[in-house]
C-alpha positions, 0 to 999 in steps of 0.5 A: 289714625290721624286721618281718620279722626280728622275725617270724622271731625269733618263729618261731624261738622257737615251734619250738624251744619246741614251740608253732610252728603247723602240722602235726607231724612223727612224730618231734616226736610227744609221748610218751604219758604214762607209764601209772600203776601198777594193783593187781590182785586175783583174787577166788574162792570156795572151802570148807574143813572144819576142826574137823569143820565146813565153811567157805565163803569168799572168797579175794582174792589180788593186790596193793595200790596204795600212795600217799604223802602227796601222792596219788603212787604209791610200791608195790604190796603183795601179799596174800592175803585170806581172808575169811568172808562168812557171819559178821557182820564187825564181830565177826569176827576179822581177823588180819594175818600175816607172815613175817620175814628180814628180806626173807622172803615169807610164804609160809612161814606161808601153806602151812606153818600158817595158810592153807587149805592147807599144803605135804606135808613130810618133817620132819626129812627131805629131801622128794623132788624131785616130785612136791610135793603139797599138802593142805587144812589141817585146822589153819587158822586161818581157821574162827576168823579172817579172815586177810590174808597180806602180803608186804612190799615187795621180797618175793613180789609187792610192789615200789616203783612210782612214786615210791616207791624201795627205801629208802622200804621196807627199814629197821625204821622205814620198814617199820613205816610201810609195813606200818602204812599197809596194814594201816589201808588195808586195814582201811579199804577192806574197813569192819573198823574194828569188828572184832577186830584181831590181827597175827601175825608170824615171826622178824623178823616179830615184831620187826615185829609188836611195832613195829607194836602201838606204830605202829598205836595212836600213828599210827593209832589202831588198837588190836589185840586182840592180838599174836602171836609166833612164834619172834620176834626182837625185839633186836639185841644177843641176837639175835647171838652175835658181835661181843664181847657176852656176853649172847648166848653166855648165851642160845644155851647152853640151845638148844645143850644141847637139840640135842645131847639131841635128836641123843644127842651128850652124853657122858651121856644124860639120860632127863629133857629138860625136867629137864636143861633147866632145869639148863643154863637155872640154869647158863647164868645163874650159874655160865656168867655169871659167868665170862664177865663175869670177863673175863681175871680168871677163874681157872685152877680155875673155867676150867676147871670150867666148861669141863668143864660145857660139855663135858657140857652140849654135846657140845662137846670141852673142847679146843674151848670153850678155844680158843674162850674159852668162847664158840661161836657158833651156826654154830660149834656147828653144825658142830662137834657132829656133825663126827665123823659128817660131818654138820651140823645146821641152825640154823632146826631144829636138829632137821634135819642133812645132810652137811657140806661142808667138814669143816674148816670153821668154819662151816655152807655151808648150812642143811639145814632150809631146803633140805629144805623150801624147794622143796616149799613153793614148788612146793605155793605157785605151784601153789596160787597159780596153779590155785585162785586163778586168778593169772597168774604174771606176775612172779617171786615172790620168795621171799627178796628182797635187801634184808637187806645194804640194811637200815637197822637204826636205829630211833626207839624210844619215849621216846628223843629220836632214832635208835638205831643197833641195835633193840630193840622189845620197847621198842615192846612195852611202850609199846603193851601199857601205853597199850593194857592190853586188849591180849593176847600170845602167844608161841610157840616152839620149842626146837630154834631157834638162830635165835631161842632159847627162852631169848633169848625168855624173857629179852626177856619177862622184861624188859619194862618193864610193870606186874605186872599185865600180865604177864598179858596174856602166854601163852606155849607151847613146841614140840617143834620149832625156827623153824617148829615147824609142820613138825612135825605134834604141834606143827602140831596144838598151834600151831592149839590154842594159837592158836584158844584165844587169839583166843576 
């Protein structure tokens, strides 16, 4: 009897744990075990003319698989390659490019000014609503460079798998690890170690890319050639102007001057835009500053006398900058400069404008520029995507991914013993420029762009903390446009000049 209750104790015990003899029901059936992420690439082959001379090369668009530390599986990386075959590639250029948000796909540069083709626009107009063309771009830049797009994560293609969770990705530092971690994979996988290296980035993208010029030497060991910024944000405190801080009201008033020449919404037209432009850069810094600085101590007589400037600076009634305290904001500005007319002007190109919504609003509804080029190009990307490189449209690719609300904006800056809350990695810039002197710059942008102003750019290069003789290392042009100043064919064409020149 003993035996036999210890036999169905035993058997009992095996059953419930799974390892009892004997045949298996379907419902005790194990489940398959899950199956692992897969990177996908599409390869083709394809040929160019740029500059009056044919290219043949090989474009890889797809995605990458991502690993943590422990070999697990954490994202796919989307991207797009573009690649010379005929050229030896240990000298060969290679740059890594991307747009910004953050949360934006790149796409934007990809069929706006780098990639093979670009979208056809109406600048400074809405575009018809199809037929969207596209065209070979006569001014890519890969006749001079091999060229990978990326998408970070949440963006385009580019998703967690496996262990990997948004949070991993959306924050300043932790998508400067990511976007540092593709790039030496890629740099590995595809033997580039020996070639020239440039990144490229837009918008955020540059805050990015002057991360990454510090984050790919000190974790990597991987020294660029060169850095690239297009239209860059770079600091959070100028690049706001809201939240009390003065600095950035001193920044915007140049770009808001340029609007208002542009649109002939000045009480007097000046025939000299440049001329009038460093008029308001001089006033902006002094007079302009220091009232604002003097706080509730200004006097009625000086009020009142830069108010009157402000009028004649901007377009903006008197009326208006002193009930504002002599600090409109941008989406302020938008709004107001052209309320009599009914229309607002866009803020990524001030050069843009549309009808208003909500005349009485304080506020822009929408960016005119976003909406008059966004659907031509994704329309000219997922044709190009989906019919010339041969990817199946299996997902939705995300244009602007919801991650912006969910950034983490802290940020370990070099020399600082922990994490900042808000970023500036004009810092990292010039950490990776001194311990890297070989390094170059450029910076490019636009002067009708109230996203990023001209004069916010100029200020954050003018306050690097590097060496005299660094400042060489530093090229800078400027565009008769805004954000993307290659919407604009004079500036698409002078982008492609500019940039060619600095990689020879």
């Amino acid at each position: 009897m003993r035996n036999y209750l210890l036999l169905t104790m035993l058997t009992l015990f095996l059953s419930q744990t799974g390892l009892a003899a004997g045949p298996a029901s379907a419902g005790d059936s194990p489940q398959a075990p899950e199956k692992p992420p897969e990177a996908k690439v599409y390869t083709s082959e394809h040929q160019a003319r740029i500059g009056g001379r044919a290219i043949k090369y090989t474009a890889t668009a797809g995605t990458m698989l991502m690993k943590n530390d422990k070999d697990e599986p954490i994202a796919l990386f989307g991207y797009t390659a573009y690649v010379n075959n005929e050229t030896d590639p240990r000298t060969r250029p290679i740059m890594f490019a991307f747009n910004g948000g953050p949360g934006s796909a790149s796409l934007w540069l990809h069929m706006g000014v780098l990639g093979p083709q670009r979208a056809v626009i109406n600048d400074t107009g809405f575009t018809d609503n199809g037929p969207f063309q596209r065209v070979a771009n006569e001014y890519s830049i890969i006749d001079k460079a091999d060229l990978v797009m990326i998408d970070p994560v949440g963006t385009g293609f580019s998703k967690p798998v496996g262990k990997g969770k948004g949070e991993d990705f959306w924050g300043i530092d932790q998508d400067l690890e990511s976007v540092g971690k593709f790039i030496a994979q890629y740099v590995t996988e595809n033997q580039r170690w020996a070639s020239p290296k440039y990144v490229l980035g837009e918008s955020y993208g540059g805050m990015r890319s002057a991360g990454l010029s510090y984050t790919l030497l000190t974790e990597h060991n991987l020294a660029l050639n060169g850095l690239v910024l297009v239209s860059p944000f770079l600091e959070f405190a100028t690049g706001f102007d809201f939240g009390g801080i003065d600095l950035p009201h001193i920044l915007f008033l140049p770009t808001f001057a340029a609007t208002a020449f542009y649109h002939h919404a000045l009480p007097e037209q000046p025939a000299d835009r440049d001329a009038f432009l460093a008029e308001v850069e001089a006033f902006a810094t002094g007079e302009y500053a220091s009232a604002l600085m003097k706080g509730a101590t200004l006097d009625d007589a000086t009020r009142a006398r830069v108010i009157d400037k402000l009028y004649q600076y901007t377009g903006i009634a008197k009326d208006y900058w002193d009930r504002a305290n002599l600090r409109v904001g941008h989406q302020q500005f938008t709004k107001e400069l052209l309320r009599d007319r009914g229309e607002t002007v866009g803020r990524i190109d001030s050069r843009f404008k549309g009808g208003s919504i909500g005349l009485n609003r304080d506020t822009m509804v929408y960016d005119p520029m976003s909406l008059a080029i966004g659907p031509s190009y994704l329309a000219a990307f997922m044709d190009y995507y989906a019919r010339d490189l041969q990817v199946p449209a299996e997902q939705k690719y995300v244009v602007s991914g919801d991650v912006f609300t969910r950034w983490d904006w802290s940020h370990a800056q070099p020399g600082f013993p922990f994490k900042l809350p808000v970023a500036n990695t004009s810092i990292d810039l010039a950490y990776a420029m001194t311990q890297n002197p070989g390094m170059r710059v450029l910076c490019m942008q636009g002067y009708y762009d109230l996203a990023t102003p001209y004069f916010t750019t100029k200020y954050l290069l003018n306050h690097l903390d590097i060496s005299k003789d660094l400042r060489g290392n530093i090229q800078e042009a400027y565009f008769d446009a805004g954000h993307m100043m290659y919407v604009h064919e004079p500036s698409l064409e002078k982008f492609k000049q500019v940039l060619a020149g600095f990689i020879q």
